[in-house]
PyMOL Python script that loads the backbone (N, CA, C, O; Angstrom):
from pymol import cmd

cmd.read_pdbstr("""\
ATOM      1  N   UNK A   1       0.836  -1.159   0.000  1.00  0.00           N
ATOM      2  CA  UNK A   1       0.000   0.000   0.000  1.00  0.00           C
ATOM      3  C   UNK A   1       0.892   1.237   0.000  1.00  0.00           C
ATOM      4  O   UNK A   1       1.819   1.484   0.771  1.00  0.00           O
ATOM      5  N   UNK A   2       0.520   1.823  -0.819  1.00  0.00           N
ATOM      6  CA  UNK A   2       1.129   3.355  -1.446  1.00  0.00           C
ATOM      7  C   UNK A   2       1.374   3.953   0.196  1.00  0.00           C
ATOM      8  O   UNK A   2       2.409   4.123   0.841  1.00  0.00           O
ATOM      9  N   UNK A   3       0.039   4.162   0.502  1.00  0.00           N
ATOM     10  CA  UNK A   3       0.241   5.508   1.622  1.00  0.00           C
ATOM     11  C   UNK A   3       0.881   5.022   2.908  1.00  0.00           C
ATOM     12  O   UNK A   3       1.101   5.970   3.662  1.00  0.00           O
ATOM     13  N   UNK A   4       1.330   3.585   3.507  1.00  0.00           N
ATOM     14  CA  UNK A   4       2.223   2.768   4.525  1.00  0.00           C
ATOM     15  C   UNK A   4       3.490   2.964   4.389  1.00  0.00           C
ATOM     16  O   UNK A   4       4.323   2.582   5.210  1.00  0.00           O
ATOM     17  N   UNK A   5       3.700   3.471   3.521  1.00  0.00           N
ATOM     18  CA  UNK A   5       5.321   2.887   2.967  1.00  0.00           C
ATOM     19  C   UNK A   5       6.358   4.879   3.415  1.00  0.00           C
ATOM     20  O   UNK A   5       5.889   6.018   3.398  1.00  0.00           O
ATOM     21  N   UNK A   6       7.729   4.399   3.723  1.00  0.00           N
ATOM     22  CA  UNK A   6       7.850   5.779   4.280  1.00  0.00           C
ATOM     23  C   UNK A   6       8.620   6.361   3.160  1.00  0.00           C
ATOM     24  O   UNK A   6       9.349   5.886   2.289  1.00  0.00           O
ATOM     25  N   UNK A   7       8.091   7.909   3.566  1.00  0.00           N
ATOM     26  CA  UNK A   7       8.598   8.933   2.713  1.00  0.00           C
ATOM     27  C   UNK A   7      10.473   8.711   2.484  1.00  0.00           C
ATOM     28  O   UNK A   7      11.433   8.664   3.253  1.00  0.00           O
ATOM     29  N   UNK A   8      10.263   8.612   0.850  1.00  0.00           N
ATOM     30  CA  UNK A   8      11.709   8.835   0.653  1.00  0.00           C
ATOM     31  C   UNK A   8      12.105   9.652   0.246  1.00  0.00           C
ATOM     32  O   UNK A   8      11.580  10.228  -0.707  1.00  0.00           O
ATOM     33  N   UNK A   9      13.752  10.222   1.093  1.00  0.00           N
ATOM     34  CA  UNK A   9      14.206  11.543   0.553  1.00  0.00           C
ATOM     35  C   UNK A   9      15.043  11.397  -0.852  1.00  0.00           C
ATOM     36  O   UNK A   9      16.007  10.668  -1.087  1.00  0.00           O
ATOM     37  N   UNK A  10      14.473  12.174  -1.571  1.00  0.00           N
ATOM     38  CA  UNK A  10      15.661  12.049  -2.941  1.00  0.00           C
ATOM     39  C   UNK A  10      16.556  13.412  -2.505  1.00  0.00           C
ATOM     40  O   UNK A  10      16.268  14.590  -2.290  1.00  0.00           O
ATOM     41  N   UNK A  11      17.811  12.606  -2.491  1.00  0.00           N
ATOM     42  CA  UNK A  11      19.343  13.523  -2.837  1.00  0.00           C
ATOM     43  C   UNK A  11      19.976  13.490  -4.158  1.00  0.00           C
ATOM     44  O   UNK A  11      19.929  12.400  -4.728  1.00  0.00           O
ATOM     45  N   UNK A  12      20.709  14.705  -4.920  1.00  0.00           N
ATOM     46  CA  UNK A  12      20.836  14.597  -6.000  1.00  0.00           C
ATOM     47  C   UNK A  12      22.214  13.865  -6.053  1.00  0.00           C
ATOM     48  O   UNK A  12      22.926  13.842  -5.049  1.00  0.00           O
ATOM     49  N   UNK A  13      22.539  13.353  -7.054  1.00  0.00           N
ATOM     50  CA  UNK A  13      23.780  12.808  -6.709  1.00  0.00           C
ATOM     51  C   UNK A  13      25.420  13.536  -6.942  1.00  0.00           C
ATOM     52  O   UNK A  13      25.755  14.388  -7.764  1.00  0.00           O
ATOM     53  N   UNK A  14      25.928  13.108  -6.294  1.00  0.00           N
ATOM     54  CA  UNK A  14      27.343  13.755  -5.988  1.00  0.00           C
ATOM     55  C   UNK A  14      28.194  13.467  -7.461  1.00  0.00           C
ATOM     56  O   UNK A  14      28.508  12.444  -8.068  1.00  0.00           O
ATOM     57  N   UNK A  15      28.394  14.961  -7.696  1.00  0.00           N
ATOM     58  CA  UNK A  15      29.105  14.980  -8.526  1.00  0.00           C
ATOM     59  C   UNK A  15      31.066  14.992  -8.763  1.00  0.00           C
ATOM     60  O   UNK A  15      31.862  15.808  -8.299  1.00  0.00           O
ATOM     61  N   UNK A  16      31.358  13.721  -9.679  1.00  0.00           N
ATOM     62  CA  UNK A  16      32.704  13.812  -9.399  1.00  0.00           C
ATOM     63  C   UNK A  16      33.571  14.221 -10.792  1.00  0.00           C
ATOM     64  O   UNK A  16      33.386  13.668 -11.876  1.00  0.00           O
ATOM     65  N   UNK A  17      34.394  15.123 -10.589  1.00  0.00           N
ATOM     66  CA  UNK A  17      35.080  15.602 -11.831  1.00  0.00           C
ATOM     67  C   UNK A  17      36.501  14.980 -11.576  1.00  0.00           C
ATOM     68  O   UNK A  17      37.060  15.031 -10.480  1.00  0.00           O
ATOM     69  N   UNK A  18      37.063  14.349 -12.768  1.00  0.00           N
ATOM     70  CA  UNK A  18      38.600  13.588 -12.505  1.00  0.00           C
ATOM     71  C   UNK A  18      39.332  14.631 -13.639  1.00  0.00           C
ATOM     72  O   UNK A  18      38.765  14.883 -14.703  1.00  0.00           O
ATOM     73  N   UNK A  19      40.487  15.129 -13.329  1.00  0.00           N
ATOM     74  CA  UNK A  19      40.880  15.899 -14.667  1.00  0.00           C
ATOM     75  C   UNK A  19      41.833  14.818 -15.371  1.00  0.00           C
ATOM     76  O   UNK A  19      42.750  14.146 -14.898  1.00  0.00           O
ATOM     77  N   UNK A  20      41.189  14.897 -16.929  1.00  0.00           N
ATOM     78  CA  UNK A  20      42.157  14.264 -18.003  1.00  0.00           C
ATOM     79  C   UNK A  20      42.613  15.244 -18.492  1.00  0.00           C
ATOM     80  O   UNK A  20      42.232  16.414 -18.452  1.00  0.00           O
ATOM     81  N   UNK A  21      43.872  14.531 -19.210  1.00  0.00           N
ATOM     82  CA  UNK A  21      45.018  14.898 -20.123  1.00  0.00           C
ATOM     83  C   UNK A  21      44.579  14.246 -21.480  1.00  0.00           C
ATOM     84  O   UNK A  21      44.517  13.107 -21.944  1.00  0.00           O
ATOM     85  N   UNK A  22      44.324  15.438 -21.861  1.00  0.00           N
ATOM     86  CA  UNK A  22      44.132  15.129 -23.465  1.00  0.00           C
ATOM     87  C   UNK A  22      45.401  15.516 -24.468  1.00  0.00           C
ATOM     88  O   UNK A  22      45.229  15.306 -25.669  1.00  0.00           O
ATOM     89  N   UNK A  23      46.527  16.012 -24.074  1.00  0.00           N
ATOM     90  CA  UNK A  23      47.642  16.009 -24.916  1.00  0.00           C
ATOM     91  C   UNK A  23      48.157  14.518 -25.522  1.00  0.00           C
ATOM     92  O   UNK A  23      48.442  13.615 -24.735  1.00  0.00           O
ATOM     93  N   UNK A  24      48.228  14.382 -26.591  1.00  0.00           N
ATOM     94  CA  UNK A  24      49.003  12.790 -27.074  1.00  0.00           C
ATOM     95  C   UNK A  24      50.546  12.739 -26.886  1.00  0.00           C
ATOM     96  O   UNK A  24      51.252  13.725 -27.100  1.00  0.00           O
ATOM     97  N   UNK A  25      51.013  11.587 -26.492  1.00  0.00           N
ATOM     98  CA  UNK A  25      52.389  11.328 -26.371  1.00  0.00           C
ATOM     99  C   UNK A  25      53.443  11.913 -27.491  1.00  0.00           C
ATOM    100  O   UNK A  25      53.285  11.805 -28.707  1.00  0.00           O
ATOM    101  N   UNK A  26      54.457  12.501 -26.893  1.00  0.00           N
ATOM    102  CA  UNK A  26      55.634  12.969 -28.218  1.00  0.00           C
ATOM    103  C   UNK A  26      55.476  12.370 -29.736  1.00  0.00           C
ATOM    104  O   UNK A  26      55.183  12.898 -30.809  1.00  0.00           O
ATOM    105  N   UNK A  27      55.757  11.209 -29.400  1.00  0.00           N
ATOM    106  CA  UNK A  27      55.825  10.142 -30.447  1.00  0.00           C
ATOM    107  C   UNK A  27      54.312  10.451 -31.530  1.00  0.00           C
ATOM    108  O   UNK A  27      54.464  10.490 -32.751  1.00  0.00           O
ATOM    109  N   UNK A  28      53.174  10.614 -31.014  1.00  0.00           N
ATOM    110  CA  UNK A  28      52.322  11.398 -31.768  1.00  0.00           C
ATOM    111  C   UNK A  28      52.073  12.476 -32.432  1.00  0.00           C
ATOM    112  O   UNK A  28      51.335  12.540 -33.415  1.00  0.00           O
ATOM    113  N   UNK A  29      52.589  13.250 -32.000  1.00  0.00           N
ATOM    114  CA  UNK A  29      52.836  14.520 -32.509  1.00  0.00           C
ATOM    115  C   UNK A  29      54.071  15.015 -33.339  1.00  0.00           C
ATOM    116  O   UNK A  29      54.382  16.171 -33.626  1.00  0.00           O
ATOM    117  N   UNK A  30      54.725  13.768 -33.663  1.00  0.00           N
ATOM    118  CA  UNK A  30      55.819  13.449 -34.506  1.00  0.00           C
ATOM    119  C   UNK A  30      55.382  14.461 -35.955  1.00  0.00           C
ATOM    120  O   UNK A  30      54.273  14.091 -36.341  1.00  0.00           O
ATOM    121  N   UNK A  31      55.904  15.535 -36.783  1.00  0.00           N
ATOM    122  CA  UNK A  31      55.609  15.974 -38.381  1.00  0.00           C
ATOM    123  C   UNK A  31      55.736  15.376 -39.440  1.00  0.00           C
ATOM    124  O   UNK A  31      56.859  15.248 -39.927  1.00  0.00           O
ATOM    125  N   UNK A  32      54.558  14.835 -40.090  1.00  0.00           N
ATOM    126  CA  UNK A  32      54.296  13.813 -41.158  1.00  0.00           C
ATOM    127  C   UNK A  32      56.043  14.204 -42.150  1.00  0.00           C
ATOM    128  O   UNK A  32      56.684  15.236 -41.952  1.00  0.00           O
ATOM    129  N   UNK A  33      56.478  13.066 -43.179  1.00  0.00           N
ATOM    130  CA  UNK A  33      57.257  13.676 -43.295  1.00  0.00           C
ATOM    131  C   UNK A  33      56.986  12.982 -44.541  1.00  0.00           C
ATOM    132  O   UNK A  33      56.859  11.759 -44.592  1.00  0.00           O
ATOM    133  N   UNK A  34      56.856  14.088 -45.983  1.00  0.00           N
ATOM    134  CA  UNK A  34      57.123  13.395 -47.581  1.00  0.00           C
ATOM    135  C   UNK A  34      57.607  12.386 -47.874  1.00  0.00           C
ATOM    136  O   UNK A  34      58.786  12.245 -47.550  1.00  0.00           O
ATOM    137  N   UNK A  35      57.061  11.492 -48.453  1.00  0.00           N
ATOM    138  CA  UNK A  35      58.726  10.436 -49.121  1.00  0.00           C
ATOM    139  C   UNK A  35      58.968  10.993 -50.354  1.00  0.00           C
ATOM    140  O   UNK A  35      58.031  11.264 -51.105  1.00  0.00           O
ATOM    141  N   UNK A  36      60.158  11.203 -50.662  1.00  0.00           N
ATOM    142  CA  UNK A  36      61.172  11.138 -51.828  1.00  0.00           C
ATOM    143  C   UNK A  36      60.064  11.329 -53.078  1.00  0.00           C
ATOM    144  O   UNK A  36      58.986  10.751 -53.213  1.00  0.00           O
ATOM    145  N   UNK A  37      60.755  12.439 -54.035  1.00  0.00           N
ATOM    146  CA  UNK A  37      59.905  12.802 -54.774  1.00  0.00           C
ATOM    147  C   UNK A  37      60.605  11.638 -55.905  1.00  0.00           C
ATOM    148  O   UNK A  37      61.707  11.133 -55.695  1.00  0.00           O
ATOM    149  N   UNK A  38      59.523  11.230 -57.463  1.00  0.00           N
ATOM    150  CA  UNK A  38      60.086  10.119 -58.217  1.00  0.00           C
ATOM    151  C   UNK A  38      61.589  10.525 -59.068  1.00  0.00           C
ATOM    152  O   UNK A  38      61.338  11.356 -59.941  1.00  0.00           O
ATOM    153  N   UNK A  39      62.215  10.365 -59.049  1.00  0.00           N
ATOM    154  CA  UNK A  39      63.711  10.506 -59.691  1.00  0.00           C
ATOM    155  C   UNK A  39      63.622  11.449 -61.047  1.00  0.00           C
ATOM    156  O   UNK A  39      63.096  10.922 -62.027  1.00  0.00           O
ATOM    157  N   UNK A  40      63.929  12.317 -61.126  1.00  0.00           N
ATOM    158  CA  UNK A  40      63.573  12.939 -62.483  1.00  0.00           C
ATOM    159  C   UNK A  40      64.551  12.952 -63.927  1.00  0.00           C
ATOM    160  O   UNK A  40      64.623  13.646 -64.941  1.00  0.00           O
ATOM    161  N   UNK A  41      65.293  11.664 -63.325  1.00  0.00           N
ATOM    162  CA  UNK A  41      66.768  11.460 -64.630  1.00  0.00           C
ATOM    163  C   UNK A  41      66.580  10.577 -65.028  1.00  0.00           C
ATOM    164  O   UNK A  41      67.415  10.019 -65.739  1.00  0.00           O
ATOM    165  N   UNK A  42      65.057   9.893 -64.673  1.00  0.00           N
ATOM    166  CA  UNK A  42      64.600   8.557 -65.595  1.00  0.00           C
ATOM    167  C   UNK A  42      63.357   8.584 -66.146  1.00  0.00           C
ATOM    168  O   UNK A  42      62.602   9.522 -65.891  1.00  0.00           O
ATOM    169  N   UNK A  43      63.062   7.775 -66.800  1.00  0.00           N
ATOM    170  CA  UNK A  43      62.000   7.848 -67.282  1.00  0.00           C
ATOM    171  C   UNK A  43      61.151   6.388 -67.656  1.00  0.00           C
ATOM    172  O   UNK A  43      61.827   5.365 -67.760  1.00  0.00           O
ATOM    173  N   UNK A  44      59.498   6.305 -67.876  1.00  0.00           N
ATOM    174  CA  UNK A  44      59.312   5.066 -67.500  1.00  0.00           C
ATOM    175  C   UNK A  44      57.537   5.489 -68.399  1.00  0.00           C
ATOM    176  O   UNK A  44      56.854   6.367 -67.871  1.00  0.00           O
ATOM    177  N   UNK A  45      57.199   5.046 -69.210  1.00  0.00           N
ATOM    178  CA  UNK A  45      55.674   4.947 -69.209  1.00  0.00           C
ATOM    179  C   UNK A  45      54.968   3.690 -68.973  1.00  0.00           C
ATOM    180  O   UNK A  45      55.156   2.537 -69.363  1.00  0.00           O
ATOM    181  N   UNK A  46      53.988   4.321 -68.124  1.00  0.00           N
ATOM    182  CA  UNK A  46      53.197   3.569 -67.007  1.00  0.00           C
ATOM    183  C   UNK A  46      51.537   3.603 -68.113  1.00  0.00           C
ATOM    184  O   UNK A  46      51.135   4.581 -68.743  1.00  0.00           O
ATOM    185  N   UNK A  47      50.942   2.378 -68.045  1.00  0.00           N
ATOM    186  CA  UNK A  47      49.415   2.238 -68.905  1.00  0.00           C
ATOM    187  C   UNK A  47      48.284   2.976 -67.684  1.00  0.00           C
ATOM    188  O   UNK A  47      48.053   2.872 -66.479  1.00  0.00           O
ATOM    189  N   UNK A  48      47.897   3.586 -68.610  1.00  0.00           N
ATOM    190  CA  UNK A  48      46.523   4.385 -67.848  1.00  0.00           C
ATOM    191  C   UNK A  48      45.989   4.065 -66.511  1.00  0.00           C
ATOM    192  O   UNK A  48      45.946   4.748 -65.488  1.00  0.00           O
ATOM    193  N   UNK A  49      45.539   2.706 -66.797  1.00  0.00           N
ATOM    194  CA  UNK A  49      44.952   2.526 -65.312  1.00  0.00           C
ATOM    195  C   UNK A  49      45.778   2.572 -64.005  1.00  0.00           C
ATOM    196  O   UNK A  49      45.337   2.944 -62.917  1.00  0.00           O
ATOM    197  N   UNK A  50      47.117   2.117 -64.274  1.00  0.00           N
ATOM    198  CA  UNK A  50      48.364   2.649 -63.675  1.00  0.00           C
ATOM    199  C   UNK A  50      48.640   3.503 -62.743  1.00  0.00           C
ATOM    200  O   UNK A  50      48.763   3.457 -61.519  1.00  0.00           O
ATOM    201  N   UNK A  51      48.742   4.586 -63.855  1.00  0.00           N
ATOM    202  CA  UNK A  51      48.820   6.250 -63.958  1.00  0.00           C
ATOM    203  C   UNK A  51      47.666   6.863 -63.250  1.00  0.00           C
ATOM    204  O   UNK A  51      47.930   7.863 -62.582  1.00  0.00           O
ATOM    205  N   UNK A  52      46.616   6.511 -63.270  1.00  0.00           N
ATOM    206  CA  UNK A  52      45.498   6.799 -62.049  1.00  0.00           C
ATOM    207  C   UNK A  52      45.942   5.773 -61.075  1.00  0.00           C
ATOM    208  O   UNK A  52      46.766   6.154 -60.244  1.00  0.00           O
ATOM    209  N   UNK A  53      45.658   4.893 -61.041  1.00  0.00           N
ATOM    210  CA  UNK A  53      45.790   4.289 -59.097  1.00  0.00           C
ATOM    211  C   UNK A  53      47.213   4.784 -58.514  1.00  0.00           C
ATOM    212  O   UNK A  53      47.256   4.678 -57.288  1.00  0.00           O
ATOM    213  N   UNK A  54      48.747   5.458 -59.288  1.00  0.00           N
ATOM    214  CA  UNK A  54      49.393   5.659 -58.539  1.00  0.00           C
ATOM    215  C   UNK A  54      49.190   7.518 -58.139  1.00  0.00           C
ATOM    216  O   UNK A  54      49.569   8.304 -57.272  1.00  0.00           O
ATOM    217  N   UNK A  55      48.579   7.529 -59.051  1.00  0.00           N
ATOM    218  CA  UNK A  55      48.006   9.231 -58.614  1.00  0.00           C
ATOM    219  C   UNK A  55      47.214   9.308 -57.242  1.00  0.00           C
ATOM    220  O   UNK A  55      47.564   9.850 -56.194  1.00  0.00           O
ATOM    221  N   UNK A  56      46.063   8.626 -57.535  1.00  0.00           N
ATOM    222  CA  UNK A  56      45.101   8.315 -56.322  1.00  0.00           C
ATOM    223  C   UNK A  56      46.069   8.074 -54.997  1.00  0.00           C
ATOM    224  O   UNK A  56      45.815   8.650 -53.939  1.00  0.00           O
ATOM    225  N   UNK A  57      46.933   7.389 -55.105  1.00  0.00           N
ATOM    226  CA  UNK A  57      47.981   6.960 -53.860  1.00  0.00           C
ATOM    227  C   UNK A  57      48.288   7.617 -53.790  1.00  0.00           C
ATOM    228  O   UNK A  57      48.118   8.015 -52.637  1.00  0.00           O
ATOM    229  N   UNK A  58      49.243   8.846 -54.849  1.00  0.00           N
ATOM    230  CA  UNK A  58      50.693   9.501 -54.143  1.00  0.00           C
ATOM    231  C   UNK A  58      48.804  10.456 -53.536  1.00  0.00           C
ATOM    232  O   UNK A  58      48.311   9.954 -52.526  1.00  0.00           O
ATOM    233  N   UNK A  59      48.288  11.233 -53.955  1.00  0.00           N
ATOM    234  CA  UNK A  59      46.903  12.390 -53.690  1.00  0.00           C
ATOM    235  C   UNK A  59      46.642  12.280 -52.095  1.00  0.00           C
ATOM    236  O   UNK A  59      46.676  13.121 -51.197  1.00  0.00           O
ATOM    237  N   UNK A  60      46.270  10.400 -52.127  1.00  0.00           N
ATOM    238  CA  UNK A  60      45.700  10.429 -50.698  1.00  0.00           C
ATOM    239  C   UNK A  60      46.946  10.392 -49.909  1.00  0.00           C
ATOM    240  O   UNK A  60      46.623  11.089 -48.946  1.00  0.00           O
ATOM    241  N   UNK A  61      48.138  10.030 -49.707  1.00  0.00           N
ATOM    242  CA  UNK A  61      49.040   9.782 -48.970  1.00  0.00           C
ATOM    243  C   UNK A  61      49.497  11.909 -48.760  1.00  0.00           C
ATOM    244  O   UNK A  61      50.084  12.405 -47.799  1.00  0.00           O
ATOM    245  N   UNK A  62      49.082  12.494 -49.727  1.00  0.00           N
ATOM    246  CA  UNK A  62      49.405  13.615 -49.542  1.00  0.00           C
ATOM    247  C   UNK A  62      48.127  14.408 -48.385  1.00  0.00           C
ATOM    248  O   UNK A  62      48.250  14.942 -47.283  1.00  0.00           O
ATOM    249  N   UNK A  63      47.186  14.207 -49.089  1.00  0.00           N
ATOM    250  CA  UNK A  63      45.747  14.541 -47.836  1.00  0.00           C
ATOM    251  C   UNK A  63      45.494  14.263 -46.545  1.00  0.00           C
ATOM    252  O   UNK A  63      44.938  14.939 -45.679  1.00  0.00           O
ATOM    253  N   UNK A  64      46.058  12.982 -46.512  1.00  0.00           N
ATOM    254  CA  UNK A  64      46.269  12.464 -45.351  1.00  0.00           C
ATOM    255  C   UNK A  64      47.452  13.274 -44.414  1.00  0.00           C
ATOM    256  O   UNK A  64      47.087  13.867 -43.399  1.00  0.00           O
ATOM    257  N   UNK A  65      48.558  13.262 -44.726  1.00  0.00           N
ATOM    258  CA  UNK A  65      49.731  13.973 -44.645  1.00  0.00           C
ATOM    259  C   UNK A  65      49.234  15.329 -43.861  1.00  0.00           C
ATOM    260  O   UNK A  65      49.280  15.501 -42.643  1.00  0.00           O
ATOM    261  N   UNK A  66      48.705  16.330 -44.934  1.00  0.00           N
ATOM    262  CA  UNK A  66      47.867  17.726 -44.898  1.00  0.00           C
ATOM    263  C   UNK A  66      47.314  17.470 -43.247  1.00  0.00           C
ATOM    264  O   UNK A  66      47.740  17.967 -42.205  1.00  0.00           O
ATOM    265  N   UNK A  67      46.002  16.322 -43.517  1.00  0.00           N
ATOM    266  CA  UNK A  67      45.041  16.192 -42.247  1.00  0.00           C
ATOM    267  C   UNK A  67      46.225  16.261 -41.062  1.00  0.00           C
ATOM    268  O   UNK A  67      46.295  17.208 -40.279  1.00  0.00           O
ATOM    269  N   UNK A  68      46.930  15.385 -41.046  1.00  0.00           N
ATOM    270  CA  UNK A  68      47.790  14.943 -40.125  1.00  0.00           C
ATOM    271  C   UNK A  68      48.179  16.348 -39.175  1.00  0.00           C
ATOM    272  O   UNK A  68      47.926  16.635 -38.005  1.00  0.00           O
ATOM    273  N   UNK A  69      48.914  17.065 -40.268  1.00  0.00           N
ATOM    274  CA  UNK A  69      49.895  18.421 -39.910  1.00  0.00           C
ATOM    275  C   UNK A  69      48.613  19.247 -39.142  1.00  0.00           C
ATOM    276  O   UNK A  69      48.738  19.652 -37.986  1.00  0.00           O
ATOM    277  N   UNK A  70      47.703  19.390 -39.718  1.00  0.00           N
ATOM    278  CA  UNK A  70      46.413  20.489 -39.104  1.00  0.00           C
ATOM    279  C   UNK A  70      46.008  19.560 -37.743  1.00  0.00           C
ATOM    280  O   UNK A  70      45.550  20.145 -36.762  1.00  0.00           O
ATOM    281  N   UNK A  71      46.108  18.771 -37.732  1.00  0.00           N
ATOM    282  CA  UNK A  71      46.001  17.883 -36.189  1.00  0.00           C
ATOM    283  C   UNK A  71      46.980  18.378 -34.973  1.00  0.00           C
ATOM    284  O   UNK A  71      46.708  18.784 -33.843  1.00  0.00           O
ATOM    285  N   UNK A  72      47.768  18.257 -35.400  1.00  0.00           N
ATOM    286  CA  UNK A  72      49.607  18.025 -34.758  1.00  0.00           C
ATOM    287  C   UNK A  72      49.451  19.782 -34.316  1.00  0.00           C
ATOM    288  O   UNK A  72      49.742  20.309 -33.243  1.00  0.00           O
ATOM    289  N   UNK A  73      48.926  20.374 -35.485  1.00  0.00           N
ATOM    290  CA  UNK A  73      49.082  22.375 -35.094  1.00  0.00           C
ATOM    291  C   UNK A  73      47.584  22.375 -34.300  1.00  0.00           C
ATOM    292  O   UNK A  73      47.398  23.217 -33.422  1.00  0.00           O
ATOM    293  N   UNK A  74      46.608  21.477 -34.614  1.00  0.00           N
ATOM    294  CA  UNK A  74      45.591  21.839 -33.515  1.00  0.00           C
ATOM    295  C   UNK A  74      46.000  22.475 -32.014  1.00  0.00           C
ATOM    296  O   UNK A  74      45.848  23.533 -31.403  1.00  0.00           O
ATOM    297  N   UNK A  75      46.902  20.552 -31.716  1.00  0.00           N
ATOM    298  CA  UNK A  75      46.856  20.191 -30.448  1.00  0.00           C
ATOM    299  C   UNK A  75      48.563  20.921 -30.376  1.00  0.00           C
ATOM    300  O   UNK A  75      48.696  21.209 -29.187  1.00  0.00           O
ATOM    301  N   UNK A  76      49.185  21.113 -30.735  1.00  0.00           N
ATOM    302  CA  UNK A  76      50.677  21.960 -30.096  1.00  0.00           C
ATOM    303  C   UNK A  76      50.963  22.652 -31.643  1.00  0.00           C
ATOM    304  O   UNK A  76      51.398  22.083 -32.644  1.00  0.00           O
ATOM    305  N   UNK A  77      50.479  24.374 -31.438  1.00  0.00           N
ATOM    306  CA  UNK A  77      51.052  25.285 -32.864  1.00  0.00           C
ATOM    307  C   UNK A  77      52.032  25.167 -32.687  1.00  0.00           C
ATOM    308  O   UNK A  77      52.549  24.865 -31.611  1.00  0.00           O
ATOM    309  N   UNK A  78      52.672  25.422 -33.931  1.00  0.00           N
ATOM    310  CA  UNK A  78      53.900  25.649 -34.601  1.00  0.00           C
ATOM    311  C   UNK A  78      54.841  24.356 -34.499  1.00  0.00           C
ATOM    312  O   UNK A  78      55.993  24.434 -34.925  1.00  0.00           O
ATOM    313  N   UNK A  79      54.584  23.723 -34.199  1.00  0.00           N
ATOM    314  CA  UNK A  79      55.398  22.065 -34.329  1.00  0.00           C
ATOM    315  C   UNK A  79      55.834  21.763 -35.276  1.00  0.00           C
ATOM    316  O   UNK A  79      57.018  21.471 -35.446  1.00  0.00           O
ATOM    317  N   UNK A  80      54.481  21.768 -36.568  1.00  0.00           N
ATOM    318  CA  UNK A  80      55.341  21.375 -37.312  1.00  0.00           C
ATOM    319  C   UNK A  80      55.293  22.144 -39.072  1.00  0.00           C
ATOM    320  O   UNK A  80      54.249  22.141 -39.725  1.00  0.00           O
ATOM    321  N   UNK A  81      56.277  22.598 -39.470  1.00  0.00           N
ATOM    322  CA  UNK A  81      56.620  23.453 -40.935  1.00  0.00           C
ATOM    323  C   UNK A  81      55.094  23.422 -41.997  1.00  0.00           C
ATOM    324  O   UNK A  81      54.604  22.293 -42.007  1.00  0.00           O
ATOM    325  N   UNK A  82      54.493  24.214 -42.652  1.00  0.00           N
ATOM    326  CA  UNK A  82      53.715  24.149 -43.183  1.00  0.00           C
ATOM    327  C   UNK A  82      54.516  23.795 -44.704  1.00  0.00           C
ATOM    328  O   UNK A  82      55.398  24.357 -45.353  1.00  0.00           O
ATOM    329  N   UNK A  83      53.571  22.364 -44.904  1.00  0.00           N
ATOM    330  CA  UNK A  83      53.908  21.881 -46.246  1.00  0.00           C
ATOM    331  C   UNK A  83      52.891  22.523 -47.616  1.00  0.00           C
ATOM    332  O   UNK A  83      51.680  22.367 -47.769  1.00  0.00           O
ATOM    333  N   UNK A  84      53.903  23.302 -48.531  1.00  0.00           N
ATOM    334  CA  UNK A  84      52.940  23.344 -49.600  1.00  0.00           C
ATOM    335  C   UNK A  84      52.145  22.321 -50.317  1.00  0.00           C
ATOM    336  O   UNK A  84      52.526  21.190 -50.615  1.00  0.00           O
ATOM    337  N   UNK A  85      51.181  22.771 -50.516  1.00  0.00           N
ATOM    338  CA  UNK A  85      49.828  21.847 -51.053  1.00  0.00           C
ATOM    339  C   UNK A  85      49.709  22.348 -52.484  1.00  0.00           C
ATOM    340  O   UNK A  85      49.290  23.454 -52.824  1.00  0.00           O
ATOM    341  N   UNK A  86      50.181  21.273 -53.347  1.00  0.00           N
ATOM    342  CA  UNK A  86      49.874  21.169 -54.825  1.00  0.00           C
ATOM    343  C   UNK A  86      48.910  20.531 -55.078  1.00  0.00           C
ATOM    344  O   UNK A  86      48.897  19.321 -54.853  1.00  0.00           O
ATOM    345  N   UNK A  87      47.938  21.127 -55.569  1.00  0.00           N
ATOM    346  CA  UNK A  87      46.474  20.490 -56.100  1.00  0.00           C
ATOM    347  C   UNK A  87      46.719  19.964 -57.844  1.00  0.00           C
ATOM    348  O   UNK A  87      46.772  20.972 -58.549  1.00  0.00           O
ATOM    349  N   UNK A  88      46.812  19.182 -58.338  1.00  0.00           N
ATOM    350  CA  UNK A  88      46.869  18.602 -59.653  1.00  0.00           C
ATOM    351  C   UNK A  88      46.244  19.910 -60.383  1.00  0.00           C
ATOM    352  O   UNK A  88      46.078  19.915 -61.603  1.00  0.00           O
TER     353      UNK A  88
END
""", "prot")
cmd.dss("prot")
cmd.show_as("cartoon", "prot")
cmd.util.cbc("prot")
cmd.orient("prot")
């Protein structure tokens, strides 16, 4: 029965704050670094479909790269050298 039963006090509950560290380890914040541009004292023709999937690779390995650096300057500016961005 509802009205037998004893009044309960509601308390709100205790609030606990822990402080994190959101900085990433050195080793993370390492500056993406180019590989080696292709040799320009040789020469080589590559068939079309080729010539796109290694484009697509070197493009994304470069975007990625880009993302990387704007991460790295989020979380600690000036770390690391701003790489020029050649758009095809």
């Amino acid at each position: 029965m509802a009205g037998c039963s004893p009044r309960l006090e509601h308390r709100p509950a205790e609030i606990v704050a822990v402080p994190v560290k959101d900085t990433p380890p050195a080793n993370l914040l390492a500056c993406p670094e180019p590989p080696p541009a292709f040799p320009t004292d040789q020469v080589a023709i590559l068939p079309a479909p080729l010539r796109t999937a290694l484009k697509t690779l070197v493009l994304h390995d470069r975007d990625q790269r880009v993302r990387f650096r704007r991460l790295v300057a989020w979380i600690a500016p000036g770390t690391c050298p701003t790489e020029p961005e050649n758009h095809p």
